[in-house]
C-alpha positions in Angstrom: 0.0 0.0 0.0 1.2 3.1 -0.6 1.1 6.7 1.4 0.2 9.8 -0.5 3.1 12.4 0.7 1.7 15.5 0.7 4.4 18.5 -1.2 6.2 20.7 1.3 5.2 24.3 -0.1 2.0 25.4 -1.5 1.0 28.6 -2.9 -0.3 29.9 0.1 3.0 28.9 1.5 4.8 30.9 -0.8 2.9 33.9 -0.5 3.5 33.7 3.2 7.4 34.1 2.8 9.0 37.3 3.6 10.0 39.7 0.4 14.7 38.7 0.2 14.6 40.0 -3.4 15.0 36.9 -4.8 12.2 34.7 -7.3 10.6 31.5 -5.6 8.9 29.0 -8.1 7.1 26.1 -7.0 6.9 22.9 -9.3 5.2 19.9 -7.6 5.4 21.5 -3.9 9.5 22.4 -4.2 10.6 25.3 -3.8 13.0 27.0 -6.1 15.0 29.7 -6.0 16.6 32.2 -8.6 18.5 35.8 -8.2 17.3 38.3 -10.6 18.2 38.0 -14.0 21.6 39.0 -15.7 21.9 42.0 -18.4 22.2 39.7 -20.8 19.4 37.8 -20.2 17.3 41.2 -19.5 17.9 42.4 -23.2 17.0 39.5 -24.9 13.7 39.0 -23.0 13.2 43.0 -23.9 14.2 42.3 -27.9 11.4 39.4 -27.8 9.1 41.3 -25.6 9.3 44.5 -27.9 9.1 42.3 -31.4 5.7 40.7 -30.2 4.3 44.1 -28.9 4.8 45.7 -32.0 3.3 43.0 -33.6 0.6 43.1 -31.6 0.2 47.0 -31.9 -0.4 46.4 -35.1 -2.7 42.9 -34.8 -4.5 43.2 -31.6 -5.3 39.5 -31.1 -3.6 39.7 -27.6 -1.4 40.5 -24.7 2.2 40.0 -24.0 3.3 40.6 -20.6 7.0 40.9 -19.0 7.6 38.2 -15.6 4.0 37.7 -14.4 3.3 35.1 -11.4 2.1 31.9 -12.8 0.2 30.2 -10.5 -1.5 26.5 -12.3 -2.3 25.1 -9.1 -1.8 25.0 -5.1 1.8 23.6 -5.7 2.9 24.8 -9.3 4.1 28.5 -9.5 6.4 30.1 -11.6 7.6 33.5 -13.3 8.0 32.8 -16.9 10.0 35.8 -18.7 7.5 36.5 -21.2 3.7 35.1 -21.9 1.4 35.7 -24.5 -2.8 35.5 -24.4 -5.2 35.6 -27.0 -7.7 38.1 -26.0 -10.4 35.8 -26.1 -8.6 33.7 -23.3 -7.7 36.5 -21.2 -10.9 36.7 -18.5 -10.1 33.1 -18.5 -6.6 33.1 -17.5 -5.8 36.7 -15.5 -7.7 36.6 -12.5 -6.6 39.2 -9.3 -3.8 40.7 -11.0 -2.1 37.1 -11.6 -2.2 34.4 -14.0 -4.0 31.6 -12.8 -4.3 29.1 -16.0 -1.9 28.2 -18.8 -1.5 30.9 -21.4 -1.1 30.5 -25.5 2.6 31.2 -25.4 5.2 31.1 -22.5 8.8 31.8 -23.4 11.9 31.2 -20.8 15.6 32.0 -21.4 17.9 30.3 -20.3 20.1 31.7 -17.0 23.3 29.9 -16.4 24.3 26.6 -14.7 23.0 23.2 -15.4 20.1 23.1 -12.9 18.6 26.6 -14.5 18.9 24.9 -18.2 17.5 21.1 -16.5 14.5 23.2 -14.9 13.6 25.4 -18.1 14.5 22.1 -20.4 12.4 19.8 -18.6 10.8 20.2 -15.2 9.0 23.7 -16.7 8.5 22.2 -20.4 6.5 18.8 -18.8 4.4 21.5 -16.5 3.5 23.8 -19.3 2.4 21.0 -21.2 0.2 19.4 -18.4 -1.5 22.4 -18.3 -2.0 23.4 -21.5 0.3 26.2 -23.5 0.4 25.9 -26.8 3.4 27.0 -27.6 7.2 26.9 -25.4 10.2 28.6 -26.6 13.2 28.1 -24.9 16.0 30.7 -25.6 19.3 29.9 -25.4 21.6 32.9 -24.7 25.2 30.9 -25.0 24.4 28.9 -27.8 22.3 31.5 -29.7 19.4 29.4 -30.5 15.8 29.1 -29.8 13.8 26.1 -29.5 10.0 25.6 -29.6 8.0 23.3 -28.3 4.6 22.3 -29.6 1.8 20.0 -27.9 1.9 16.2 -28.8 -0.1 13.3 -27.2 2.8 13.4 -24.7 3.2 16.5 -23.5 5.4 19.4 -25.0 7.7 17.8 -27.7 10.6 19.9 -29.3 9.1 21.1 -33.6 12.4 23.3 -34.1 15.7 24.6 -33.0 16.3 27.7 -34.7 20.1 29.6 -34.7 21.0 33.4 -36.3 20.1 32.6 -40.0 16.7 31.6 -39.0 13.4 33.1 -38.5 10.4 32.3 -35.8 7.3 31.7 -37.1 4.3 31.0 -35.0 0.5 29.9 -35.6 -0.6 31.5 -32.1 0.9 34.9 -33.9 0.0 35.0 -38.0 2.0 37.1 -40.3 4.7 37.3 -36.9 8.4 36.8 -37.9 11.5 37.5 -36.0 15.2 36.7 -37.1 16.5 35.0 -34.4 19.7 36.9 -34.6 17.8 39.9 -33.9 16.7 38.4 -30.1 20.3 38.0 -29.2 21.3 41.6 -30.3 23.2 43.3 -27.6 
């Protein structure tokens, strides 16, 4: 017989904890910590930011939004760097001031050291797809590359890797492209 074992953090938990400056996730009732992102990082999340809200300026099908809370359930919590919702999902999904169900798009880049890239890679790809985005781009600061993730009967499964000479295209963004050299200008 086995013995359900209850996770160690919740949401509530979390939101409990005393403001240190540094980002908690939760995935599966662990808590994880991060420091605040590096320059580096900072200006390629504001090149993809800024490339979708011009975009968007121009097709208003949705909303992109910079490190919101994430929260999918009592024990899964995160800040992605950058999200995107259809407007006809977003009553559905912002609720309070926070997220509280997967959006369309979620993108994540990459910070450095093996546990950030094995919790972005994995541990964050299998959550988004249990709870539904439709899209997952991970970006790779060192080696210049971005890849996307797409729903499959088992969860998120990788559709591209795309380096400098390439461009992103997405369904959840029509008529959208971006060379991905210009994400990584510095």
């Amino acid at each position: 017989m086995s013995t359900l074992i209850e996770p160690i953090v919740s949401v509530a938990d979390l939101d409990a904890m005393p403001d240190d400056g540094n980002r908690y996730e939760l995935i599966e009732g662990e808590i994880l910590m991060s420091r605040a992102p590096a320059i580096t990082h900072q200006l390629i999340s504001g090149n993809l930011f800024a490339a979708i809200k011009t975009y968007l300026d121009r097709n208003p099908i949705g909303k992109v939004i910079a490190t919101p809370g994430l929260i999918l359930s009592n024990y899964d919590a995160v800040i992605p760097d950058i999200v995107f919702i259809r407007n006809e999902r977003f009553d559905e999904i912002v609720s309070d001031e926070k997220l509280i169900a997967a959006p369309d798009l979620v993108i994540e880049i990459l910070s450095p050291g093996a546990e950030n890239e094995r919790r972005d890679r994995t541990s964050k790809r299998q959550l988004y797809g249990r709870y539904g985005v439709r899209e997952y781009w991970v970006v790779d600061p060192k080696g210049r590359s971005i890849s996307i993730y797409r729903p499959s009967r088992r969860g998120l499964r990788l559709a591209a890797t795309l380096g400098e000479p390439d461009e992103i295209r997405t369904p959840l963004l029509p008529g959208f492209s971006l060379d991905v050299a210009s994400a990584f200008s510095l």
